[in-house]
Backbone and ligand atoms as CSV (ligand in chain L), in Angstrom:
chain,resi,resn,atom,element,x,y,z
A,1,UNK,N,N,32.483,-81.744,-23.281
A,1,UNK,CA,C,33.142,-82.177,-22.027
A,1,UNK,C,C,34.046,-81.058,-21.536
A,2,UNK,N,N,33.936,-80.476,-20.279
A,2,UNK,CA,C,34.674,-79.803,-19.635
A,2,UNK,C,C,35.738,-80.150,-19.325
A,3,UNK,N,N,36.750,-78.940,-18.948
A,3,UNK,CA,C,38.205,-79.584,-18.199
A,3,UNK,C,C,37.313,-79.844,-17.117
A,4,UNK,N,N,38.007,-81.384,-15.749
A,4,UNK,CA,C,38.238,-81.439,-14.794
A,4,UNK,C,C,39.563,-81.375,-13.954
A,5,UNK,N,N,39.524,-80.315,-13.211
A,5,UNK,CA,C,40.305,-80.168,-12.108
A,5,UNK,C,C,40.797,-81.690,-11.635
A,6,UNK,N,N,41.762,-82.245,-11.490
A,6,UNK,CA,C,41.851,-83.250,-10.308
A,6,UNK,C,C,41.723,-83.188,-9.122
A,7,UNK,N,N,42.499,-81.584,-8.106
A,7,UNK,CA,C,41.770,-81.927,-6.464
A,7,UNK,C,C,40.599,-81.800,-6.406
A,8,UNK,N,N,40.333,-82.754,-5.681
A,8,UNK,CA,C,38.529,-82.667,-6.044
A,8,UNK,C,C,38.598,-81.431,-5.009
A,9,UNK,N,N,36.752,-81.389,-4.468
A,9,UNK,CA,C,36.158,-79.814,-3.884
A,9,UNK,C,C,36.951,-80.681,-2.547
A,10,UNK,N,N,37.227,-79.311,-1.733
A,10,UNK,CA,C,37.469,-79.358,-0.752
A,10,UNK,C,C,36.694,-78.543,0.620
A,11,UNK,N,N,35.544,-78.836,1.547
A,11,UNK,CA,C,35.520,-78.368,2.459
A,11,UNK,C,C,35.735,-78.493,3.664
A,12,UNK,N,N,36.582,-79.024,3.970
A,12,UNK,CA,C,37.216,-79.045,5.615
A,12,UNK,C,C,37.211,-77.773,5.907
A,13,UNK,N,N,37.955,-77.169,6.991
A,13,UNK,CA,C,38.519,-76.253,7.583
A,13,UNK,C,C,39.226,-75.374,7.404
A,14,UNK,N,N,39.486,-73.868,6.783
A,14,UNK,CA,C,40.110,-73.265,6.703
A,14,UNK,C,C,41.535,-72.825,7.145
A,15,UNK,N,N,42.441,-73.081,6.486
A,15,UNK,CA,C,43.806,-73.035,7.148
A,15,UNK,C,C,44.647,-71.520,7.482
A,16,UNK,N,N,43.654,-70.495,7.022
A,16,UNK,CA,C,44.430,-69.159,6.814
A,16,UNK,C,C,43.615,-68.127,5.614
A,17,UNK,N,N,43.855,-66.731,5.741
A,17,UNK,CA,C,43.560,-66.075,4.277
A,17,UNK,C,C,44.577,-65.578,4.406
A,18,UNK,N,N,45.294,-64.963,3.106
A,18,UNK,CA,C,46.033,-64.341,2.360
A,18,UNK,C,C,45.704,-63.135,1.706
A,19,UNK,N,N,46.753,-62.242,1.783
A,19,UNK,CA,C,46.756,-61.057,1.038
A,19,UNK,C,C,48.227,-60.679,-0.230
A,20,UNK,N,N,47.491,-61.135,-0.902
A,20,UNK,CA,C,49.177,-60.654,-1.495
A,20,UNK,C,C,49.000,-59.747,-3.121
A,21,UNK,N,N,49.849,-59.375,-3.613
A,21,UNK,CA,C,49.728,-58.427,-5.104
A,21,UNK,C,C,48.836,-59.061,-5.676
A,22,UNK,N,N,48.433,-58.954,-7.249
A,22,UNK,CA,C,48.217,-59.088,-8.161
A,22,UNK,C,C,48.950,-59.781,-9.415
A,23,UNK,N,N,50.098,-59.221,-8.916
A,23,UNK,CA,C,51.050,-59.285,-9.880
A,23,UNK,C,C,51.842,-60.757,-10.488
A,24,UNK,N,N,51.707,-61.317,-11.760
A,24,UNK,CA,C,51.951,-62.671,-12.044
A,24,UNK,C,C,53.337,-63.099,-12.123
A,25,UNK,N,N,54.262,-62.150,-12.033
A,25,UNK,CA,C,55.660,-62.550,-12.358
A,25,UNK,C,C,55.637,-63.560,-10.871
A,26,UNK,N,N,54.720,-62.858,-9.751
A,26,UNK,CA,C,55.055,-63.849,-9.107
A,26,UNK,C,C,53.899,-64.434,-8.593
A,27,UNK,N,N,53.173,-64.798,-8.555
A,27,UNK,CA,C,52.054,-65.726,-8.612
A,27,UNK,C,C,52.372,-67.185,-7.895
A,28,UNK,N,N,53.124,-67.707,-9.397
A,28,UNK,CA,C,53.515,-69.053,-8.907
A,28,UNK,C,C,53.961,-69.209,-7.582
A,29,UNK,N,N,54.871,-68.317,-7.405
A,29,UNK,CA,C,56.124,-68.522,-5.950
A,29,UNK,C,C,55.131,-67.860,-5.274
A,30,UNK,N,N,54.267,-67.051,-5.151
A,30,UNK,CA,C,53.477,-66.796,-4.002
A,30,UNK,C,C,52.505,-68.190,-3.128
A,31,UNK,N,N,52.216,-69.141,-4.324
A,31,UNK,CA,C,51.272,-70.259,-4.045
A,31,UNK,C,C,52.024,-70.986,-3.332
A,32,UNK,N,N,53.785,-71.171,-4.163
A,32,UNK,CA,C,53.982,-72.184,-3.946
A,32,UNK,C,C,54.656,-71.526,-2.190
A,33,UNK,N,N,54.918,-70.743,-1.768
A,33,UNK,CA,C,55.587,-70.294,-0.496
A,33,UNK,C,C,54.424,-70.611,0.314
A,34,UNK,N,N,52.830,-70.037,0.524
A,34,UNK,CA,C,51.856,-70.636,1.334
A,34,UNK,C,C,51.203,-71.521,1.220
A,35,UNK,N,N,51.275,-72.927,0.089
A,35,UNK,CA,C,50.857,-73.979,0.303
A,35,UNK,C,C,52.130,-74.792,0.907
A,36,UNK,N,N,53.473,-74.451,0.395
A,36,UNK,CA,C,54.300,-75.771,0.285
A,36,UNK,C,C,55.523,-75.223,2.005
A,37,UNK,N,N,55.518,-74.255,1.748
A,37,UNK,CA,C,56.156,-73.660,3.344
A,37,UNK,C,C,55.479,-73.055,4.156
A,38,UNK,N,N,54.297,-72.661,4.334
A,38,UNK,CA,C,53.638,-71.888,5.289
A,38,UNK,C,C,52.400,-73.185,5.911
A,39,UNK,N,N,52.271,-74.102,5.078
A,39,UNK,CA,C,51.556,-74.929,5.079
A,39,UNK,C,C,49.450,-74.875,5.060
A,40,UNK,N,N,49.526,-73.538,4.552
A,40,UNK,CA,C,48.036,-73.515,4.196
A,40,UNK,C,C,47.497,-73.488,2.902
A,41,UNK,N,N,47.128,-74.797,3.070
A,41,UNK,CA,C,46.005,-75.021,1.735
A,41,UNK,C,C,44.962,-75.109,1.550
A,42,UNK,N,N,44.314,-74.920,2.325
A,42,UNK,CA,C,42.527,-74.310,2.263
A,42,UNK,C,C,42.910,-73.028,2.771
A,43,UNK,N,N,43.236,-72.346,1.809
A,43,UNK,CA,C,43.044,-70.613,2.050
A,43,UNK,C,C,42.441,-69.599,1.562
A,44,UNK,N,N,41.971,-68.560,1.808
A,44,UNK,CA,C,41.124,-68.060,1.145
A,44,UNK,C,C,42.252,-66.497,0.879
A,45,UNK,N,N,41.997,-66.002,-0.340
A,45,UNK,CA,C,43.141,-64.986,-1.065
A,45,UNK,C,C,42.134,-63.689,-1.249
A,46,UNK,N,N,42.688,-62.969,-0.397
A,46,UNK,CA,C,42.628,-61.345,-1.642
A,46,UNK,C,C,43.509,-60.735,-2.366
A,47,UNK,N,N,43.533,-61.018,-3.719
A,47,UNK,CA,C,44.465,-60.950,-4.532
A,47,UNK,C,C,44.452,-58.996,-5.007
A,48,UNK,N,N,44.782,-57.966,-4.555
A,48,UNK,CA,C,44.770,-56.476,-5.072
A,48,UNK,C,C,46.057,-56.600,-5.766
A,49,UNK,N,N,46.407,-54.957,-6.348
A,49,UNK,CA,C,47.288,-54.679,-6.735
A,49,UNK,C,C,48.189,-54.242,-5.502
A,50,UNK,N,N,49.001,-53.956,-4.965
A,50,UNK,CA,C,49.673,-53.719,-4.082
A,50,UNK,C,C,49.459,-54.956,-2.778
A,51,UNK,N,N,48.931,-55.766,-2.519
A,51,UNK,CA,C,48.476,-56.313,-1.443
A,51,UNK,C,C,48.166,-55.947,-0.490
A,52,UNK,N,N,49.029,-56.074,0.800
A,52,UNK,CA,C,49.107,-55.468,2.067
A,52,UNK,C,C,48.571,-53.956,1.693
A,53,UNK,N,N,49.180,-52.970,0.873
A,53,UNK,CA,C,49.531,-51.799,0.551
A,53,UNK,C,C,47.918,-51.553,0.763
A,54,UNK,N,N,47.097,-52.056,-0.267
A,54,UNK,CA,C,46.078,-51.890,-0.651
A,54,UNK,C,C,45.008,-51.585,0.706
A,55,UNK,N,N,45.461,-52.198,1.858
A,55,UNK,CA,C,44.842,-52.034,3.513
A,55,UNK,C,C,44.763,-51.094,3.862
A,56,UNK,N,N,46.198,-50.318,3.629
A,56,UNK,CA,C,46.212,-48.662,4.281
A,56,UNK,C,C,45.801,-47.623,3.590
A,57,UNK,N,N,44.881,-47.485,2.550
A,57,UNK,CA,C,44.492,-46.302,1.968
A,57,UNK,C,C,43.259,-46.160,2.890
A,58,UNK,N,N,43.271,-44.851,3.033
A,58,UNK,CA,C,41.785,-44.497,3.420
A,58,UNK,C,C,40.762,-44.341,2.269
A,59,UNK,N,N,40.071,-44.604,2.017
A,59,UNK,CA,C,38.830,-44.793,1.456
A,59,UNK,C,C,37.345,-44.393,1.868
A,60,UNK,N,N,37.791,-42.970,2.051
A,60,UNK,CA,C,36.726,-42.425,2.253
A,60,UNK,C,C,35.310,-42.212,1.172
A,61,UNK,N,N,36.127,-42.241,-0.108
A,61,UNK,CA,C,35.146,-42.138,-0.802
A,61,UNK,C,C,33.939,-43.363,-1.242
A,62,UNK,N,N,34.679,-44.393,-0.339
A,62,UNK,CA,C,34.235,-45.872,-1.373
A,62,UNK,C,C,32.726,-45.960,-0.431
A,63,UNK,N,N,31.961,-46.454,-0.817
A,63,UNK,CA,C,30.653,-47.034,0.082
A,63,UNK,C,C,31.157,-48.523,1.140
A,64,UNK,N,N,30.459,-47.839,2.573
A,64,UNK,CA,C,31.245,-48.835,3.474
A,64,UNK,C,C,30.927,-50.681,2.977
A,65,UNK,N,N,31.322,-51.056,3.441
A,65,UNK,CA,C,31.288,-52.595,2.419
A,65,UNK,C,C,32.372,-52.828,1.551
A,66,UNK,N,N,32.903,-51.649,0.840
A,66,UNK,CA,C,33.483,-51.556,-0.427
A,66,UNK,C,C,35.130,-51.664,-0.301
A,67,UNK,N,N,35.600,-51.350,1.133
A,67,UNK,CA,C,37.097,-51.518,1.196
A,67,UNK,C,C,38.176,-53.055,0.918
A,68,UNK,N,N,38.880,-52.979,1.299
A,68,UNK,CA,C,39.891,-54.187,0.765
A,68,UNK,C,C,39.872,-55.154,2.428
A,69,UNK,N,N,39.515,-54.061,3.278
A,69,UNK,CA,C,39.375,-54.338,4.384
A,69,UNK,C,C,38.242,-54.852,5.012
A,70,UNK,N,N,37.253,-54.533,4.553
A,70,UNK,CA,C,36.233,-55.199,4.884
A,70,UNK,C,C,35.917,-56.543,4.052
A,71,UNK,N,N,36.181,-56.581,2.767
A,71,UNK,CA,C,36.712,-57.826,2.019
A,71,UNK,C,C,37.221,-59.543,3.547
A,72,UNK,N,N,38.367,-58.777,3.710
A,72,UNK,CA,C,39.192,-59.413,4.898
A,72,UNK,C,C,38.598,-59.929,5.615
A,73,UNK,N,N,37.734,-58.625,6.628
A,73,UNK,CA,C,36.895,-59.096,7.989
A,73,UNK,C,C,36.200,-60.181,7.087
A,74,UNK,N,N,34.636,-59.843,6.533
A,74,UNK,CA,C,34.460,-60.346,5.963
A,74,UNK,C,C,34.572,-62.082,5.696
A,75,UNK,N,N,35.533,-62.206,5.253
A,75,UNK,CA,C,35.875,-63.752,4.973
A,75,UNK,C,C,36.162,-64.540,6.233
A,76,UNK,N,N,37.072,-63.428,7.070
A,76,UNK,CA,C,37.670,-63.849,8.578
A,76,UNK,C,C,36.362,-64.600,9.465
A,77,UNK,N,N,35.774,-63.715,9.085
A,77,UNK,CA,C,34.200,-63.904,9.915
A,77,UNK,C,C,33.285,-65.289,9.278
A,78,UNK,N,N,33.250,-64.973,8.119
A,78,UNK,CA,C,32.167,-66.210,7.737
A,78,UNK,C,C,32.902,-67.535,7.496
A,79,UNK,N,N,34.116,-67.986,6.990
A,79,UNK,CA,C,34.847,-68.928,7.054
A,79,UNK,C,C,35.542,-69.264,8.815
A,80,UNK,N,N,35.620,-68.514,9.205
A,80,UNK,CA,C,36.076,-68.777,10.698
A,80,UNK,C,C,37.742,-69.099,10.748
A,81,UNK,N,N,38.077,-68.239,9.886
A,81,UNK,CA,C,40.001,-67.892,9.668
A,81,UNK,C,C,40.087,-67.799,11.253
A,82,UNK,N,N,42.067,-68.220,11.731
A,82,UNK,CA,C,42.356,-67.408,12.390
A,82,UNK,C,C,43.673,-67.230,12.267
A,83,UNK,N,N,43.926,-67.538,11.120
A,83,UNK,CA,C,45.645,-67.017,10.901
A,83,UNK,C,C,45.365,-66.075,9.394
A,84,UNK,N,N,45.971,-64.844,9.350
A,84,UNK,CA,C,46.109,-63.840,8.221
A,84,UNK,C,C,47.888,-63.763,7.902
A,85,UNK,N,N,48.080,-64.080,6.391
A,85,UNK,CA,C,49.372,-63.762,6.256
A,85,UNK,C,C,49.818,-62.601,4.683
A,86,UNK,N,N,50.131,-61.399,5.409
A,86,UNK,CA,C,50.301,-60.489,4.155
A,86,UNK,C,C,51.694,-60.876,3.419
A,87,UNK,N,N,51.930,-60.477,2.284
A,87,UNK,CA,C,53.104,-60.398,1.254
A,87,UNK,C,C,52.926,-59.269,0.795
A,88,UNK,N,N,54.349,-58.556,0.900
A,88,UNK,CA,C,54.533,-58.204,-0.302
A,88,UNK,C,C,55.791,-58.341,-1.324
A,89,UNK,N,N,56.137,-57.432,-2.091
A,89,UNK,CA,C,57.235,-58.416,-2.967
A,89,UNK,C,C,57.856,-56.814,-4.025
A,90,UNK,N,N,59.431,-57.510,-4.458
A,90,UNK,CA,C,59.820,-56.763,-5.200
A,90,UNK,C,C,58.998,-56.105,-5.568
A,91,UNK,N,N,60.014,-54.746,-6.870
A,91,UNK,CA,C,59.292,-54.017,-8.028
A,91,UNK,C,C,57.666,-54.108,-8.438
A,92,UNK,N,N,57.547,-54.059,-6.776
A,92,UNK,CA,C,55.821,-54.032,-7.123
A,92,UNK,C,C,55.192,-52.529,-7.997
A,93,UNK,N,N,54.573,-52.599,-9.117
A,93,UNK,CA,C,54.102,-51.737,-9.902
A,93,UNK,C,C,53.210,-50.824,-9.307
A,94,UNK,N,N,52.355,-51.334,-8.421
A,94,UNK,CA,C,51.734,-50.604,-7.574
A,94,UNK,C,C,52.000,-49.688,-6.846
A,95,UNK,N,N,52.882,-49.375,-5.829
A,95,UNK,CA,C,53.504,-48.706,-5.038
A,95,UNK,C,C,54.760,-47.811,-5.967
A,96,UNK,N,N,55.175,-48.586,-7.432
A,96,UNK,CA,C,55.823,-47.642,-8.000
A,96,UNK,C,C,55.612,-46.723,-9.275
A,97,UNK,N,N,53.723,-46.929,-9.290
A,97,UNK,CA,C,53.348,-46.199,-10.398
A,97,UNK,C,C,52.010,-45.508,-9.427
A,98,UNK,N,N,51.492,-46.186,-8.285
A,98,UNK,CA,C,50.371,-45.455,-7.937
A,98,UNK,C,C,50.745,-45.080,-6.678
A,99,UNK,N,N,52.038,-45.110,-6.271
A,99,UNK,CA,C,52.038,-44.359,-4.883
A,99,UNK,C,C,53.441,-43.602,-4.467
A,100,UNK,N,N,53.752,-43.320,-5.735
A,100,UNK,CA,C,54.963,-42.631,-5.928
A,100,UNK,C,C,56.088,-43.019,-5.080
A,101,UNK,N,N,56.504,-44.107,-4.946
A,101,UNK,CA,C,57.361,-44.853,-4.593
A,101,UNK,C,C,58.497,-44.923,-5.639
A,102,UNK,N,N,59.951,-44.654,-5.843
A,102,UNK,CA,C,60.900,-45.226,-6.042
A,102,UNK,C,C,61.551,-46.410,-5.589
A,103,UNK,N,N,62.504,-46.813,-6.802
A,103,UNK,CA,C,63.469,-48.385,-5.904
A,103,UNK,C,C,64.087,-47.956,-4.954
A,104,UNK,N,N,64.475,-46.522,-4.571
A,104,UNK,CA,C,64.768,-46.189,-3.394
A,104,UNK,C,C,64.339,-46.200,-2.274
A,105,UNK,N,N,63.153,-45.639,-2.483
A,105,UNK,CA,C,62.152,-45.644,-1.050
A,105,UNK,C,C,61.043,-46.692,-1.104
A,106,UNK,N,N,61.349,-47.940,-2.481
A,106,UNK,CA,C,59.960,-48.927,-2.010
A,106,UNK,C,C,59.748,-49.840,-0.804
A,107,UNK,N,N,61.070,-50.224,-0.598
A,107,UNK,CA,C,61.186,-51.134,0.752
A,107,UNK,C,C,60.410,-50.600,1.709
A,108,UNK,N,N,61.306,-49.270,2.248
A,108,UNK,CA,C,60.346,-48.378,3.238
A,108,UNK,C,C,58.916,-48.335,3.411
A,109,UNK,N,N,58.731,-47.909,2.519
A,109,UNK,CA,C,57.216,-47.785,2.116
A,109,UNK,C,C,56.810,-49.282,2.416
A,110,UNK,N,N,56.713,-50.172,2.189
A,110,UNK,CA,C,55.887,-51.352,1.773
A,110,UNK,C,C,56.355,-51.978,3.478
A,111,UNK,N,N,57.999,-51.709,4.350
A,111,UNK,CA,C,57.550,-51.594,5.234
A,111,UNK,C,C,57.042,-51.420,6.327
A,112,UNK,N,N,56.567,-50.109,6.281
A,112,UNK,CA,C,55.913,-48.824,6.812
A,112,UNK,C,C,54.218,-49.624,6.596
A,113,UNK,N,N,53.705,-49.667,5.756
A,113,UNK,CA,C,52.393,-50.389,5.273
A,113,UNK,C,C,52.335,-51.572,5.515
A,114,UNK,N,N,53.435,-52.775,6.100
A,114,UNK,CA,C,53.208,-53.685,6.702
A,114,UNK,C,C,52.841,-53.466,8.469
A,115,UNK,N,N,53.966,-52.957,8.612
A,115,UNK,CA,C,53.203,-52.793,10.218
A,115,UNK,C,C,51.576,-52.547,10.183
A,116,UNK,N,N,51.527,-51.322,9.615
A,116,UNK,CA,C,50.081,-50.396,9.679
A,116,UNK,C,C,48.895,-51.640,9.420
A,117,UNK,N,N,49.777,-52.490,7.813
A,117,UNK,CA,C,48.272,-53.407,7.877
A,117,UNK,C,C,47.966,-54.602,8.827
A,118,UNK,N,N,49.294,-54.705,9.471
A,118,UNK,CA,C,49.174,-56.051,10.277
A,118,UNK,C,C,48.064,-55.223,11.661
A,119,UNK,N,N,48.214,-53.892,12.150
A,119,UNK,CA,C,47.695,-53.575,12.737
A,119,UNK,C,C,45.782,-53.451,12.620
A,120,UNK,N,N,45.806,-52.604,11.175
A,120,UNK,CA,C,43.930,-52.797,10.749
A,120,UNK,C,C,43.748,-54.151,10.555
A,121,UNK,N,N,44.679,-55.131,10.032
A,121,UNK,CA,C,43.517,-56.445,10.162
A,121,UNK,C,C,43.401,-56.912,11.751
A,122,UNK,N,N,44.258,-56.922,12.466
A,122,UNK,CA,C,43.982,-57.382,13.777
A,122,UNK,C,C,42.729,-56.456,14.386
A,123,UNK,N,N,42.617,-55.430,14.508
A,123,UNK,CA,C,41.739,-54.135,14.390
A,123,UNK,C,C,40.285,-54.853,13.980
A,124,UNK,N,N,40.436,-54.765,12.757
A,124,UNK,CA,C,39.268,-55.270,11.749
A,124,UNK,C,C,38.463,-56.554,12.246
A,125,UNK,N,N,39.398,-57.647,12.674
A,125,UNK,CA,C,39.044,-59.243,12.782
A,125,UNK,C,C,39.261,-59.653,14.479
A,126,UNK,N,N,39.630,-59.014,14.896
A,126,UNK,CA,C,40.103,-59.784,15.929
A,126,UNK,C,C,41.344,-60.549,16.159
A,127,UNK,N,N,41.504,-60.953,15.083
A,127,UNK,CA,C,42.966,-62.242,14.877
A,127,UNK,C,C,43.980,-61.491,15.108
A,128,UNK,N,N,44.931,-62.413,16.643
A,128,UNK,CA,C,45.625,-62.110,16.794
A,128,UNK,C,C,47.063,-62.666,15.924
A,129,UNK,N,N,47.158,-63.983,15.183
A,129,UNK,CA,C,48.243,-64.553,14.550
A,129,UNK,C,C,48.300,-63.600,13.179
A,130,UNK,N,N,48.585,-62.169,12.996
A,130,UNK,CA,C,48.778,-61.872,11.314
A,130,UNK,C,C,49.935,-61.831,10.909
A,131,UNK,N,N,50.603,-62.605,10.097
A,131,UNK,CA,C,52.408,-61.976,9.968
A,131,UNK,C,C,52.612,-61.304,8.491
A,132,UNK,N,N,53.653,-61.521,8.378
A,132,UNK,CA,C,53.850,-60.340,7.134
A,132,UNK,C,C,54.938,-60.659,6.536
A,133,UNK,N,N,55.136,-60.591,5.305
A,133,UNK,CA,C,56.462,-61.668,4.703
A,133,UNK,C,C,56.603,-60.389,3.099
A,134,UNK,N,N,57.610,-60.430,3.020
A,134,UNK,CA,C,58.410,-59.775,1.775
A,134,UNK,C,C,59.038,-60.671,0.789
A,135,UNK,N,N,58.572,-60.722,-0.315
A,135,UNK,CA,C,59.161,-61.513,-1.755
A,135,UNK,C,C,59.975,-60.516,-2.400
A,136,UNK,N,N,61.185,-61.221,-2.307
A,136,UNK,CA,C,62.445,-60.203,-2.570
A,136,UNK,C,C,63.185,-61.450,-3.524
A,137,UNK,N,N,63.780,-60.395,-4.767
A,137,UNK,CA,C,64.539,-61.147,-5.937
A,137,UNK,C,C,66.180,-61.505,-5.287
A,138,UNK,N,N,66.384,-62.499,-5.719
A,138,UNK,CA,C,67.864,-62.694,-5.706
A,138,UNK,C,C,68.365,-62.955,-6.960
A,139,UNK,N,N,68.524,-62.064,-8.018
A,139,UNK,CA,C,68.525,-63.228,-8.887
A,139,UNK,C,C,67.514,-63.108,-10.129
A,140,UNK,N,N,66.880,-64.493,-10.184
A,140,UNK,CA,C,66.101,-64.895,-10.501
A,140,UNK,C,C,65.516,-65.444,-9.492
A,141,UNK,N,N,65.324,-65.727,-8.440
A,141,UNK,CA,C,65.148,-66.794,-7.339
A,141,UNK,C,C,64.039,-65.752,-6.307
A,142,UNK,N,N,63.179,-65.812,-5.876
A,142,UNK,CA,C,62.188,-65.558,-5.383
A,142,UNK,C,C,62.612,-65.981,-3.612
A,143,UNK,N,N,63.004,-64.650,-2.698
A,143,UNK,CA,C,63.277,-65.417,-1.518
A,143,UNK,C,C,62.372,-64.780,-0.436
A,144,UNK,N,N,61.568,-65.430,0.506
A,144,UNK,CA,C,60.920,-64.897,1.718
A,144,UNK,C,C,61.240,-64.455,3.153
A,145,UNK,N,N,60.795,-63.531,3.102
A,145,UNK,CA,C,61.490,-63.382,4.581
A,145,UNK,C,C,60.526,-62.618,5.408
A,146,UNK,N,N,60.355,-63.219,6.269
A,146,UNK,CA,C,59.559,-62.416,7.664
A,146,UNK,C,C,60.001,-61.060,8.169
A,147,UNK,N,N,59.060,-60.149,8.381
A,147,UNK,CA,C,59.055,-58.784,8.330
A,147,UNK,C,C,58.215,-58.199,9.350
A,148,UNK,N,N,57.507,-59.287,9.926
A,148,UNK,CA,C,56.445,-58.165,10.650
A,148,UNK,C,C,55.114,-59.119,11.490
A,149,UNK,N,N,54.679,-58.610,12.161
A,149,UNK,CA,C,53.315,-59.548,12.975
A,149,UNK,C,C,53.678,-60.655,13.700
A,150,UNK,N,N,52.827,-61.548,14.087
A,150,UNK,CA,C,53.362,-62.584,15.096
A,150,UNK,C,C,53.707,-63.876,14.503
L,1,ZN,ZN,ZN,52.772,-55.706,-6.762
């Protein structure tokens, strides 16, 4: 006997996709900020290391298909999204081990790479609603705040 899930399957209507880290310290508070305050729960996630971040590399080398961005369109297109909402968040490892980012200059950076990505997904999809939200520590306490897009 398998585990069963209790919500059962769900296919209604898509409420949104998401982009946010990888990273599990915050996970939980990422779910719980776009199911329980953003109010989308049929969403569809691209979970990278950096999130947003992960939009603005050029990728020239990758085979077209293969970007983080076309991932996006992609889903935008065959689910029939029309709201995109990026995160990103503290001491992200990403930006401070693969993009030479300090705690000095990570804010900047991440948001410098929010504008840019709110710009390629609108670019990419069409969708004009993309916003952009920062998970910042207080603490221990996980707080959101709007940063960017409409
Ligand atoms: Zn991260």
């Amino acid at each position: 006997m398998g585990y069963e899930s209790s919500p059962s399957y769900d296919d209604g209507a898509y409420d949104g996709l998401v982009v946010h880290c990888s990273d599990g310290r915050f996970s939980r508070q990422f779910n719980d900020f776009v199911v329980n305050h953003l109010g989308i729960l049929r969403c569809d996630r691209v979970v990278v290391p950096g999130g947003p971040g992960a939009l603005t590399l050029e990728r020239e080398s990758e085979p077209e298909g293969m970007r983080v961005i076309d991932d996006v369109s992609m889903l935008c297109t065959v689910h029939e999204v029309d709201r995109v909402v990026l995160i990103q968040h503290d001491l992200c490892a990403y930006y401070l081990n693969c993009r030479g980012a300090t705690e000095a200059s990570l804010r900047g950076m991440q948001l410098e790479d929010m504008a840019y990505a709110v710009e390629i997904v609108r670019a990419a999809t069409g969708i004009e609603r993309v916003e952009g939200y920062i998970a910042r520590l207080v603490g221990r306490v996980v707080v959101f705040d709007e940063v960017g897009g409409a």
